[in-house]
PDB file as gemmi writes it, atoms N, CA and C in Angstrom:
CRYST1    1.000    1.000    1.000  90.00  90.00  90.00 P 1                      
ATOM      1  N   UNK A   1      23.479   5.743  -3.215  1.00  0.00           N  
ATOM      2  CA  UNK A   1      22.339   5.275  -2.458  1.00  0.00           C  
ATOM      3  C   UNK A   1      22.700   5.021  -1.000  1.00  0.00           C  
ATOM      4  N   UNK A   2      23.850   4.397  -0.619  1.00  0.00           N  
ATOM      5  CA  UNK A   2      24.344   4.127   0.812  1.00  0.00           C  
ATOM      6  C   UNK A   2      24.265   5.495   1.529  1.00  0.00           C  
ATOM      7  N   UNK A   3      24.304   6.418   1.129  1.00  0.00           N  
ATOM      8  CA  UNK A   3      24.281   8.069   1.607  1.00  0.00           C  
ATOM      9  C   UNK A   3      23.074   8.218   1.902  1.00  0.00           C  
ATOM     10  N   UNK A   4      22.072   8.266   1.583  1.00  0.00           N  
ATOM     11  CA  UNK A   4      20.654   8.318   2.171  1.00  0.00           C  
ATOM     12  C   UNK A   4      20.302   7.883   3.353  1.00  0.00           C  
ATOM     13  N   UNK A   5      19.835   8.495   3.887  1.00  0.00           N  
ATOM     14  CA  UNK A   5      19.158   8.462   5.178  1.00  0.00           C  
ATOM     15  C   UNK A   5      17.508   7.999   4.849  1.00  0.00           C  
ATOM     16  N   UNK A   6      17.746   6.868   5.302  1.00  0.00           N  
ATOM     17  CA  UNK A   6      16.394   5.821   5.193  1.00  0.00           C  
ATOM     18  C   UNK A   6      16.000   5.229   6.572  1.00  0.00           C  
ATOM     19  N   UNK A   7      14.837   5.402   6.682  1.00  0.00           N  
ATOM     20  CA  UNK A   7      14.333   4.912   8.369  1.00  0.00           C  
ATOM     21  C   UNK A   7      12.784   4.014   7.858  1.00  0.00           C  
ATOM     22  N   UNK A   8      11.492   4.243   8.786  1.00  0.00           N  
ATOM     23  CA  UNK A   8      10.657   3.554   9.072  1.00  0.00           C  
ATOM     24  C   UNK A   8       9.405   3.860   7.615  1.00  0.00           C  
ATOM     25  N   UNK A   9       8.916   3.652   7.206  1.00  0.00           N  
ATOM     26  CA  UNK A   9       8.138   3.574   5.996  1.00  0.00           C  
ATOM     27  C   UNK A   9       6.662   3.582   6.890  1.00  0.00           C  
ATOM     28  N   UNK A  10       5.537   4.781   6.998  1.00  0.00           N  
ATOM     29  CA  UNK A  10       4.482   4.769   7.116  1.00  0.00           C  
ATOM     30  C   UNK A  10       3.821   4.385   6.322  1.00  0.00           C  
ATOM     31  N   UNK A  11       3.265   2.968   5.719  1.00  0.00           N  
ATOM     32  CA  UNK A  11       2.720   2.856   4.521  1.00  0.00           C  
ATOM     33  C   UNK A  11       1.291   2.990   4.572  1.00  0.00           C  
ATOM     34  N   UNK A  12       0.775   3.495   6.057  1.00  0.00           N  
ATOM     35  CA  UNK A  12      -0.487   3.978   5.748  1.00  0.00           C  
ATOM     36  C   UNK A  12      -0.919   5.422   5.692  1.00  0.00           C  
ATOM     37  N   UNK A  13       0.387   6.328   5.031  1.00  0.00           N  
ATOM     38  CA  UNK A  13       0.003   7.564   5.225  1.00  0.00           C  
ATOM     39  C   UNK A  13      -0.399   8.026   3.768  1.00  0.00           C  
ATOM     40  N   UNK A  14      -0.502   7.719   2.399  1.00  0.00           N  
ATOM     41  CA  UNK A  14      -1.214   8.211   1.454  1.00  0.00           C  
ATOM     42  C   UNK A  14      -2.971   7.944   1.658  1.00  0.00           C  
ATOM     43  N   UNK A  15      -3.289   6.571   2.672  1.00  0.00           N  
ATOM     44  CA  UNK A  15      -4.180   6.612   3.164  1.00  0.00           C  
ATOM     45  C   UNK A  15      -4.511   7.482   4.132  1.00  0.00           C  
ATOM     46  N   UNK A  16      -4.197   7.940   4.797  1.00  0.00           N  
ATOM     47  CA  UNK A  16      -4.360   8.518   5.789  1.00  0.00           C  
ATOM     48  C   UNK A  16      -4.835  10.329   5.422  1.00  0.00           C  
ATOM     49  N   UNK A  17      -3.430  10.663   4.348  1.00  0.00           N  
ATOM     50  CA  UNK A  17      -3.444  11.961   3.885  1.00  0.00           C  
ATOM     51  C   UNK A  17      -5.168  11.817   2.683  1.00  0.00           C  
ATOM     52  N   UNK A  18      -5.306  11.182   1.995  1.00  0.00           N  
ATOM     53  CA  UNK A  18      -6.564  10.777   1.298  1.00  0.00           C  
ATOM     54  C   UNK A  18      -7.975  11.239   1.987  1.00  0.00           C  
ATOM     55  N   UNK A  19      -7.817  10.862   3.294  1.00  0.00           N  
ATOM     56  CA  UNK A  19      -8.922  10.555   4.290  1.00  0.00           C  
ATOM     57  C   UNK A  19      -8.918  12.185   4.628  1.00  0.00           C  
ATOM     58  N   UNK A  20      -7.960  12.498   5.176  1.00  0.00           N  
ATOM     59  CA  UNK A  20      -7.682  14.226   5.581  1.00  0.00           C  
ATOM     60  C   UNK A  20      -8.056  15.261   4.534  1.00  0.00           C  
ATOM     61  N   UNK A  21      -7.543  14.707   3.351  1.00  0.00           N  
ATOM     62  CA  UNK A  21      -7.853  15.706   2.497  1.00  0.00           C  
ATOM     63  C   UNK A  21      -9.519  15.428   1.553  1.00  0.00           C  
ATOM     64  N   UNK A  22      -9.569  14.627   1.778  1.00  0.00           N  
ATOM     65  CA  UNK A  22     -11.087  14.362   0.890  1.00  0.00           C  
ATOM     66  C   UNK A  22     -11.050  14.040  -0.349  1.00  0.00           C  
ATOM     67  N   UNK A  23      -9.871  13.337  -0.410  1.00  0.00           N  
ATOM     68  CA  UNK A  23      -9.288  12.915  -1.748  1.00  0.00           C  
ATOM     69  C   UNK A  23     -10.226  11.514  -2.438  1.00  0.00           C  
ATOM     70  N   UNK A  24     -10.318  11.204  -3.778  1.00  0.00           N  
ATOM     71  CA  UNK A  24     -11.049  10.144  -3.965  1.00  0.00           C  
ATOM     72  C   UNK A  24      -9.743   9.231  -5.051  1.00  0.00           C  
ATOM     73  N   UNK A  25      -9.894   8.172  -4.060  1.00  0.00           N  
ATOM     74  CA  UNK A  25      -8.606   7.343  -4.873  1.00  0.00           C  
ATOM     75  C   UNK A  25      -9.405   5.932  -4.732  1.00  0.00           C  
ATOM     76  N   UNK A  26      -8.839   5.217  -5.997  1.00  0.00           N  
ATOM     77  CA  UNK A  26      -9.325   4.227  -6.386  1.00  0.00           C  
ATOM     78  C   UNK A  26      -8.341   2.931  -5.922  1.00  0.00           C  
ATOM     79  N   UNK A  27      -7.202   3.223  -5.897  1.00  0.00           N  
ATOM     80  CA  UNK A  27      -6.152   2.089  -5.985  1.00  0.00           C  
ATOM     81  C   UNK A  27      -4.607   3.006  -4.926  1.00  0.00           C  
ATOM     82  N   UNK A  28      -4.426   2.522  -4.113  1.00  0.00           N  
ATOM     83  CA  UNK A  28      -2.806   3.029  -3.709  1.00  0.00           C  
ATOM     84  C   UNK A  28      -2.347   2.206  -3.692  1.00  0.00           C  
ATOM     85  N   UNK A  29      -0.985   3.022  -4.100  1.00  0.00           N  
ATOM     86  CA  UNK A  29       0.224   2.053  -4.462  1.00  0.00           C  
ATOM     87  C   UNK A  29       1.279   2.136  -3.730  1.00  0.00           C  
ATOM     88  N   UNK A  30       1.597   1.896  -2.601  1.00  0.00           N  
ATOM     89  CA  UNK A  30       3.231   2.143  -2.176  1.00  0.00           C  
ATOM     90  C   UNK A  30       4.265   1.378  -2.108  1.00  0.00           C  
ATOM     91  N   UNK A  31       5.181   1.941  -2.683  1.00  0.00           N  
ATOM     92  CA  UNK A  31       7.016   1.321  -2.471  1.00  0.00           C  
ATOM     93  C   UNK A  31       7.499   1.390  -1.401  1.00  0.00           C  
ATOM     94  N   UNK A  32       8.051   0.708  -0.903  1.00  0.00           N  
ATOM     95  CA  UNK A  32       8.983   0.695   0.327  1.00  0.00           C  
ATOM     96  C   UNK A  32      10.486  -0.096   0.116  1.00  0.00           C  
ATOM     97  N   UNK A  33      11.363   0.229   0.760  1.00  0.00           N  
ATOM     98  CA  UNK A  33      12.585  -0.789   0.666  1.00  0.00           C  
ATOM     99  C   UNK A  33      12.291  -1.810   1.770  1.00  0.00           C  
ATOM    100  N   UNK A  34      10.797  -2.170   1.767  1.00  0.00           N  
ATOM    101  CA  UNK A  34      10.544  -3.257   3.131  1.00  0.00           C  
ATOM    102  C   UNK A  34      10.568  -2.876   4.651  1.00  0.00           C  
ATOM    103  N   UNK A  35      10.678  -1.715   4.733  1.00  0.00           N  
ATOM    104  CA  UNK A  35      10.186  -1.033   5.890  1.00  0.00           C  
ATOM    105  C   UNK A  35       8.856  -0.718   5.863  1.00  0.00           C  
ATOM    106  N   UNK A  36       7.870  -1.600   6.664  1.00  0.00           N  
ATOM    107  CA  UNK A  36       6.507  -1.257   6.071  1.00  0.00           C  
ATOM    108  C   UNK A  36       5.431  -0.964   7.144  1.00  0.00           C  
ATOM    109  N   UNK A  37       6.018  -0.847   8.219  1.00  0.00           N  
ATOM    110  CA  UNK A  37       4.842  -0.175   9.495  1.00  0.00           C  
ATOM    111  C   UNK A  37       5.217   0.742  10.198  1.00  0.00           C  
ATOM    112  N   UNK A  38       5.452   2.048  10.158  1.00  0.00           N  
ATOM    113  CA  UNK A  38       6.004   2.782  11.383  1.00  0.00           C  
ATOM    114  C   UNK A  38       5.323   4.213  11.775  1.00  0.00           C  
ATOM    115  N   UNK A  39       3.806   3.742  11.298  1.00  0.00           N  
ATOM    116  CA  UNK A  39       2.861   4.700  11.747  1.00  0.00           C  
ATOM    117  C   UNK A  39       2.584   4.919  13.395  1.00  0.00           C  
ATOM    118  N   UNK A  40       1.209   4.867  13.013  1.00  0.00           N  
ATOM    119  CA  UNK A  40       0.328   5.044  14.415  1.00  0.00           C  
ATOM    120  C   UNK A  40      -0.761   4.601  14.246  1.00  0.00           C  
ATOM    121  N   UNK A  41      -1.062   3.658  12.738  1.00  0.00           N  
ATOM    122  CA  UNK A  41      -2.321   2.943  12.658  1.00  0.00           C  
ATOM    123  C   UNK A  41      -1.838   1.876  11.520  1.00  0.00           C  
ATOM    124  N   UNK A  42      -2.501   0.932  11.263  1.00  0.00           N  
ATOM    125  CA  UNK A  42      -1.637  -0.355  10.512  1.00  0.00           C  
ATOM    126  C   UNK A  42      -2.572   0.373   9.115  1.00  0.00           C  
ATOM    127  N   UNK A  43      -1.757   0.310   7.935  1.00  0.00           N  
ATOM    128  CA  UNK A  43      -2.206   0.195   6.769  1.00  0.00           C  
ATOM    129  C   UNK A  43      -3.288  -0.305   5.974  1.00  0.00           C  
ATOM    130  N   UNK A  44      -4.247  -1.865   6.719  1.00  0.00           N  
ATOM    131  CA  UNK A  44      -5.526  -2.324   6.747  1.00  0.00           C  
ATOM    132  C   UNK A  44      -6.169  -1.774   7.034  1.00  0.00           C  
ATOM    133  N   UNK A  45      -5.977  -0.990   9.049  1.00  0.00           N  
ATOM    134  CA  UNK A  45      -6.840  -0.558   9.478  1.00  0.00           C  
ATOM    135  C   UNK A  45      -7.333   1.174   8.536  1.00  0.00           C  
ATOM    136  N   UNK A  46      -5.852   1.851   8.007  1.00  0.00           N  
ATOM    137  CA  UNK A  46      -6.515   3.135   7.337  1.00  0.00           C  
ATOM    138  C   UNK A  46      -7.589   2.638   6.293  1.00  0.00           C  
ATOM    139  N   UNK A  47      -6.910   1.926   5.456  1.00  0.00           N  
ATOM    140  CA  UNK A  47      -7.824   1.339   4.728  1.00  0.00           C  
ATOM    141  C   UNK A  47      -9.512   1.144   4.618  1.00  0.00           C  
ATOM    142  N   UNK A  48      -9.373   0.385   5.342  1.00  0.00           N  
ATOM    143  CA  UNK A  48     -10.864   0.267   5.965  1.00  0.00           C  
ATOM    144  C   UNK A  48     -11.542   1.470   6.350  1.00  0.00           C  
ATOM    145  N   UNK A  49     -10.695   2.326   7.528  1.00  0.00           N  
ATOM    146  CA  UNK A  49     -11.626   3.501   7.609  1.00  0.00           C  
ATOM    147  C   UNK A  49     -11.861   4.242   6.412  1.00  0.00           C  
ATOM    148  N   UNK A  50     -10.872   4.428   5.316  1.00  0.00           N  
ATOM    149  CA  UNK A  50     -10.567   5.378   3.880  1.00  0.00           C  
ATOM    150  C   UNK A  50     -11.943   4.562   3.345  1.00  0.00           C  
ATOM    151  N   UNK A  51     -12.413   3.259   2.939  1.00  0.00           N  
ATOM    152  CA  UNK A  51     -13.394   2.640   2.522  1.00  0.00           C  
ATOM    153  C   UNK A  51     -14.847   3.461   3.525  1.00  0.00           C  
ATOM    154  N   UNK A  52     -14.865   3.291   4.359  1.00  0.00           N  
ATOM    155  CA  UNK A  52     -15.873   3.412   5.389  1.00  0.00           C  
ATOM    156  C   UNK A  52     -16.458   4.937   5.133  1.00  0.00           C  
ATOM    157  N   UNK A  53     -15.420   5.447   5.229  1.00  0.00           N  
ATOM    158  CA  UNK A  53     -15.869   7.486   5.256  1.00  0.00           C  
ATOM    159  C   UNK A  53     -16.114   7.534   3.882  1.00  0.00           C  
ATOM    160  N   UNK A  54     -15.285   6.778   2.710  1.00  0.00           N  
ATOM    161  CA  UNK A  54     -15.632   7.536   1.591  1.00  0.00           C  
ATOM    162  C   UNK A  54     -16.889   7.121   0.698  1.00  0.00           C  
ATOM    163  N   UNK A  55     -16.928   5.534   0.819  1.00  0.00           N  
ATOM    164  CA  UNK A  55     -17.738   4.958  -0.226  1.00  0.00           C  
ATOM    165  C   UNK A  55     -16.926   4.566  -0.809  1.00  0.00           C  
ATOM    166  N   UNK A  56     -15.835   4.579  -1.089  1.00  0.00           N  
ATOM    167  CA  UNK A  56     -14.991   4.145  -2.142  1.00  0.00           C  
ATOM    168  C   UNK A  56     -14.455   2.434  -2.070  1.00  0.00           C  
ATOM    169  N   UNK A  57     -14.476   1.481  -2.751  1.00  0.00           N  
ATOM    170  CA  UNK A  57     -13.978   0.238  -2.491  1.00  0.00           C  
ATOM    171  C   UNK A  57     -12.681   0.380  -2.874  1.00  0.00           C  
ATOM    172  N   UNK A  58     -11.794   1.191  -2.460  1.00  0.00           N  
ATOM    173  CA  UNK A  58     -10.359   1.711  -2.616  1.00  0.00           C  
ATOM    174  C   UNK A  58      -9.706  -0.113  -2.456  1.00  0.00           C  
ATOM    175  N   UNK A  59      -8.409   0.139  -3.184  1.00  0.00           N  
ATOM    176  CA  UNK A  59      -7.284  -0.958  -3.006  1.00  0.00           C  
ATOM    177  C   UNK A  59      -6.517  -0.711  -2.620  1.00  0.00           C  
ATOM    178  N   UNK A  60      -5.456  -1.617  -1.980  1.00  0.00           N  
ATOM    179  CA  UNK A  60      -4.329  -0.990  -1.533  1.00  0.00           C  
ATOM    180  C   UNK A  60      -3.100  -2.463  -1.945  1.00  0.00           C  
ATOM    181  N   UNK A  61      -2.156  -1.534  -2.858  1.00  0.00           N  
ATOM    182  CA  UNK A  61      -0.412  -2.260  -3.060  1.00  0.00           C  
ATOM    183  C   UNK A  61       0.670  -2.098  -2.565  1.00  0.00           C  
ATOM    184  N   UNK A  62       1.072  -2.699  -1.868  1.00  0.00           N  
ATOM    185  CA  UNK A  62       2.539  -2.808  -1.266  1.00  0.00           C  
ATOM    186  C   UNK A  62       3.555  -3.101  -1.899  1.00  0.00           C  
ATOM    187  N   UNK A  63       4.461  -2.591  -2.506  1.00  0.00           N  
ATOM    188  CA  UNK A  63       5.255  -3.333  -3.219  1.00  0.00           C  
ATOM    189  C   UNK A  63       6.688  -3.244  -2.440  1.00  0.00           C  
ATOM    190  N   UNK A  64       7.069  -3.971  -2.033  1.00  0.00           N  
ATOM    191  CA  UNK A  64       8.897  -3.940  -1.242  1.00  0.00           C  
ATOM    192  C   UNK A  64       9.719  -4.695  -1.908  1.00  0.00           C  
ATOM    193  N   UNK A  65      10.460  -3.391  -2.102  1.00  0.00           N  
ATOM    194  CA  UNK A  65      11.547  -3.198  -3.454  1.00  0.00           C  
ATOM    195  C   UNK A  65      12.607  -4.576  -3.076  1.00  0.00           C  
ATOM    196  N   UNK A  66      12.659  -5.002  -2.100  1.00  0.00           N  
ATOM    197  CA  UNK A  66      13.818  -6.472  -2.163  1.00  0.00           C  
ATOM    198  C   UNK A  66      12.447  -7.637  -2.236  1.00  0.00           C  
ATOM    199  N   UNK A  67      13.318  -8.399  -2.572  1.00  0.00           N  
ATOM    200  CA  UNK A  67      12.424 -10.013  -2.253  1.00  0.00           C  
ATOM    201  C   UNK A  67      13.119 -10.568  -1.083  1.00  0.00           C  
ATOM    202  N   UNK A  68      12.062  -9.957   0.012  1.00  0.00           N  
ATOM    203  CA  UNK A  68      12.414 -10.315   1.468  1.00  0.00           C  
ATOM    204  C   UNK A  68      10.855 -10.646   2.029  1.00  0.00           C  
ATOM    205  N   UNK A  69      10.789 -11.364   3.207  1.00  0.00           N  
ATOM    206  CA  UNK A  69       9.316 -11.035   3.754  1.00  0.00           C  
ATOM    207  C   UNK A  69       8.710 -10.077   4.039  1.00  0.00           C  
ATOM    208  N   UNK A  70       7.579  -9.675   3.762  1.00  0.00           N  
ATOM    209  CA  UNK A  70       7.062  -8.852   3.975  1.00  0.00           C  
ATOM    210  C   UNK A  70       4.802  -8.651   4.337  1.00  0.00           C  
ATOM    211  N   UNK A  71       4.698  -8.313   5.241  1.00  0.00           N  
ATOM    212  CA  UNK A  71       3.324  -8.649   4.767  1.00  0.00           C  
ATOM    213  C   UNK A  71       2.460  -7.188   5.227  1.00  0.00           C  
ATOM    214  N   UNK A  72       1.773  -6.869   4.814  1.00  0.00           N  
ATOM    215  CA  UNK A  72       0.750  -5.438   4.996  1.00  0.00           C  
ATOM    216  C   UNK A  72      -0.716  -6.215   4.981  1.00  0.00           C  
ATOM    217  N   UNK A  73      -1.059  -6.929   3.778  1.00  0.00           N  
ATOM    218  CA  UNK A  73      -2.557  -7.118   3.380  1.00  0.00           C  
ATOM    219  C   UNK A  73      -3.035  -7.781   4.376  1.00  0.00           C  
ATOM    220  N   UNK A  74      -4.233  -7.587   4.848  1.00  0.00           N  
ATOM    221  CA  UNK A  74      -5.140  -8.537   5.161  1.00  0.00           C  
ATOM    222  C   UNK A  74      -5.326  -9.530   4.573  1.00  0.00           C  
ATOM    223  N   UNK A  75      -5.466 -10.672   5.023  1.00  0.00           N  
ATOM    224  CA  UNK A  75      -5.085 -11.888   4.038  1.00  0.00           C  
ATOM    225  C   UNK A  75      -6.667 -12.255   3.754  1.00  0.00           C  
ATOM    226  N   UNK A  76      -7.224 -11.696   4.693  1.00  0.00           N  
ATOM    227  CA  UNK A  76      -9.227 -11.467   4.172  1.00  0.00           C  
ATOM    228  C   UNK A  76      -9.443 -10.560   3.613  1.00  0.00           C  
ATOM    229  N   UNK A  77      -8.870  -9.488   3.088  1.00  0.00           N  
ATOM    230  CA  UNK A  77      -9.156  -8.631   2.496  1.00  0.00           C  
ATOM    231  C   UNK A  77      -8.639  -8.819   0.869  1.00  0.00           C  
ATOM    232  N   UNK A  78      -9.870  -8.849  -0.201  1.00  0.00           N  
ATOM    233  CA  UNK A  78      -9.096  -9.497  -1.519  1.00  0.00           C  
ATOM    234  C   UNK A  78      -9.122  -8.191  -2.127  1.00  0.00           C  
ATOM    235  N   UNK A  79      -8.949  -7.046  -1.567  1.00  0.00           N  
ATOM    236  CA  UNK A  79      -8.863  -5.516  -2.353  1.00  0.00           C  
ATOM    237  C   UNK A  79      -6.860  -5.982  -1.736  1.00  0.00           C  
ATOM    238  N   UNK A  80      -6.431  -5.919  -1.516  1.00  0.00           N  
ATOM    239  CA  UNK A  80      -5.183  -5.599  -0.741  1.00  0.00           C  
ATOM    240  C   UNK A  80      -4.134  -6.366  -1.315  1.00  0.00           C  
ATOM    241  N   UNK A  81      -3.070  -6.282  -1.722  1.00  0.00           N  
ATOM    242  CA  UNK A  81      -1.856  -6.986  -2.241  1.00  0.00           C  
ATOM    243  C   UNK A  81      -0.979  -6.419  -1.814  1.00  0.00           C  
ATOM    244  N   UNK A  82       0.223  -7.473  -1.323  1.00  0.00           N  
ATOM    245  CA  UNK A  82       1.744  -7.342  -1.277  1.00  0.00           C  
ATOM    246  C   UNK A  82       2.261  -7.694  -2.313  1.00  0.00           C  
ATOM    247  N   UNK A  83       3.402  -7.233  -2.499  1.00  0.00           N  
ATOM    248  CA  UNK A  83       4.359  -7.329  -3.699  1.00  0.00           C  
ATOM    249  C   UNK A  83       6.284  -7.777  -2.710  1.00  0.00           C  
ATOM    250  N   UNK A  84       6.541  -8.892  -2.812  1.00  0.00           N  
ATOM    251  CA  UNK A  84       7.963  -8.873  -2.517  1.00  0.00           C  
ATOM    252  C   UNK A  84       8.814  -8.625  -3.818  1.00  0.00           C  
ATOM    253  N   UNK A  85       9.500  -7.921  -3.829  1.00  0.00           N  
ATOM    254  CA  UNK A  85      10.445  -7.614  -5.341  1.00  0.00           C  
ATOM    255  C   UNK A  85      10.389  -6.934  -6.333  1.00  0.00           C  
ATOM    256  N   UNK A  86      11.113  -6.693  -7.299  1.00  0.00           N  
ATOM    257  CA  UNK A  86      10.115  -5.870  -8.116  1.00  0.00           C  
ATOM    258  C   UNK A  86      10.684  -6.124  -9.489  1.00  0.00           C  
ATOM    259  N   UNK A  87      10.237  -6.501 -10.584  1.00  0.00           N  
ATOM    260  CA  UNK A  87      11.050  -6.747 -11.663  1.00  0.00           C  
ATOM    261  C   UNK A  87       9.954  -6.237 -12.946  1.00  0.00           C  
ATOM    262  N   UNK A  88      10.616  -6.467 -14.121  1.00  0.00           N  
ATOM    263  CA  UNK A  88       9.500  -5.704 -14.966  1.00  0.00           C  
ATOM    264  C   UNK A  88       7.893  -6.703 -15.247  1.00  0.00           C  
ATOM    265  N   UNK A  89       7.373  -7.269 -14.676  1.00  0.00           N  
ATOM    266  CA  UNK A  89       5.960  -8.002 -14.588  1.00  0.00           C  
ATOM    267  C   UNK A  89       5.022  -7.054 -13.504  1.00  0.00           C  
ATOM    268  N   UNK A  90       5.759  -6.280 -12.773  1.00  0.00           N  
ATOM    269  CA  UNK A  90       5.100  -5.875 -11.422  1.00  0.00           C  
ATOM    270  C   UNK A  90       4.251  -4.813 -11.848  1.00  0.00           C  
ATOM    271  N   UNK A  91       4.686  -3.867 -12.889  1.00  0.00           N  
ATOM    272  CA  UNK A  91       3.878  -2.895 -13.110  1.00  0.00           C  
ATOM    273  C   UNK A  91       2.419  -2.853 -13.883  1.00  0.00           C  
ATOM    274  N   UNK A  92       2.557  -4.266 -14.650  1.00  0.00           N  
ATOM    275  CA  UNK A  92       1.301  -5.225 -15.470  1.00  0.00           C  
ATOM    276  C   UNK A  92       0.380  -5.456 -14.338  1.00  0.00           C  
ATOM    277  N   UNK A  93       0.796  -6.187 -13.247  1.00  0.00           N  
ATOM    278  CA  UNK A  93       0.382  -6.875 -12.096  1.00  0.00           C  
ATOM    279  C   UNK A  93      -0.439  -5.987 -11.544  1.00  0.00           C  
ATOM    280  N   UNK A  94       0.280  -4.252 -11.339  1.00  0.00           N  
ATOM    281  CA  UNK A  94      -0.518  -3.570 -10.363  1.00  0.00           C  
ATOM    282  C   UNK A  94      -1.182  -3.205 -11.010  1.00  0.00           C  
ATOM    283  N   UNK A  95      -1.255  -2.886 -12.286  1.00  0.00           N  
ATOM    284  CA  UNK A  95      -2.544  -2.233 -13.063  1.00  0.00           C  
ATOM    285  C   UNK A  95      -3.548  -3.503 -13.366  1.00  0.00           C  
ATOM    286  N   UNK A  96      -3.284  -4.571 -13.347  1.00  0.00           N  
ATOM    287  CA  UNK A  96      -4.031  -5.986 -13.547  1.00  0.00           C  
ATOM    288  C   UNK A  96      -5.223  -5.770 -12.283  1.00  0.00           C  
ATOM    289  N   UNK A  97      -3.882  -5.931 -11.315  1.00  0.00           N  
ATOM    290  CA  UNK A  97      -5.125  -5.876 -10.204  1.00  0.00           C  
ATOM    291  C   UNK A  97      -5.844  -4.682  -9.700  1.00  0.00           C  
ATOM    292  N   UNK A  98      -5.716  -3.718 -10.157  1.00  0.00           N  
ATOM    293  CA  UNK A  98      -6.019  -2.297  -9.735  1.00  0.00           C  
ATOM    294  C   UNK A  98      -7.649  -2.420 -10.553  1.00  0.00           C  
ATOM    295  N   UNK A  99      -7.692  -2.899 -11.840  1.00  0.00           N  
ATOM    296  CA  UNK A  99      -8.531  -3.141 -12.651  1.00  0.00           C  
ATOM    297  C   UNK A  99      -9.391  -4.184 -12.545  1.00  0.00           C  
ATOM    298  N   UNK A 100      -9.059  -4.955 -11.453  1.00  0.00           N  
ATOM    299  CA  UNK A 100     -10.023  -6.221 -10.847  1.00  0.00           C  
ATOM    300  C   UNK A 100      -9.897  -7.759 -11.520  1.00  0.00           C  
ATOM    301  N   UNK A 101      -8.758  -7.453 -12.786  1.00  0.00           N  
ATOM    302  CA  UNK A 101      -8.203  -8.651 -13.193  1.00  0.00           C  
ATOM    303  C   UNK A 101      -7.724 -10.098 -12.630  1.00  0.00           C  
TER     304      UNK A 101                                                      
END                                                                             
């Protein structure tokens, strides 16, 4: 793993690619090792537009693989979750909340 070449984490580009392609998604999910902004638009803001163009009340999960700080969600936005860490509860969690649980 130390061999990898790891840099900046766009975590708003499955949003982004979604929006481009005319894709209809209900829930995204992205991993990061906590590198979590290194677009050209913040991850809320795709969001919102991905909601806006599609109709879709899309969600969006962050999950960053250490338990370090981390924040993406809009903290007004109750579609949106961060995840610091990841252990075996997380994958319950994202389908919990993906499902409106």
């Amino acid at each position: 793993m130390s061999d990898l070449a790891f840099g900046g984490t766009d975590c708003a580009l499955p949003v982004t690619h979604a929006i481009e392609q005319g894709l209809e998604v209900d829930t995204f999910v992205v991993y990061t090792d906590n590198e979590t902004w290194a677009g050209s638009s913040h991850p809320h803001q795709a969001l919102r537009t991905y909601r806006e163009r599609s109709g879709i009340p899309a969600k969006m999960i962050v999950v960053g693989m250490t338990a370090t700080g981390c924040s993406i969600a809009d903290p007004s936005d109750p579609g949106m979750l961060d995840v610091a860490g990841f252990d075996s509860a997380v994958p319950q969690l994202i389908s919990d909340f993906s499902r409106g649980l």
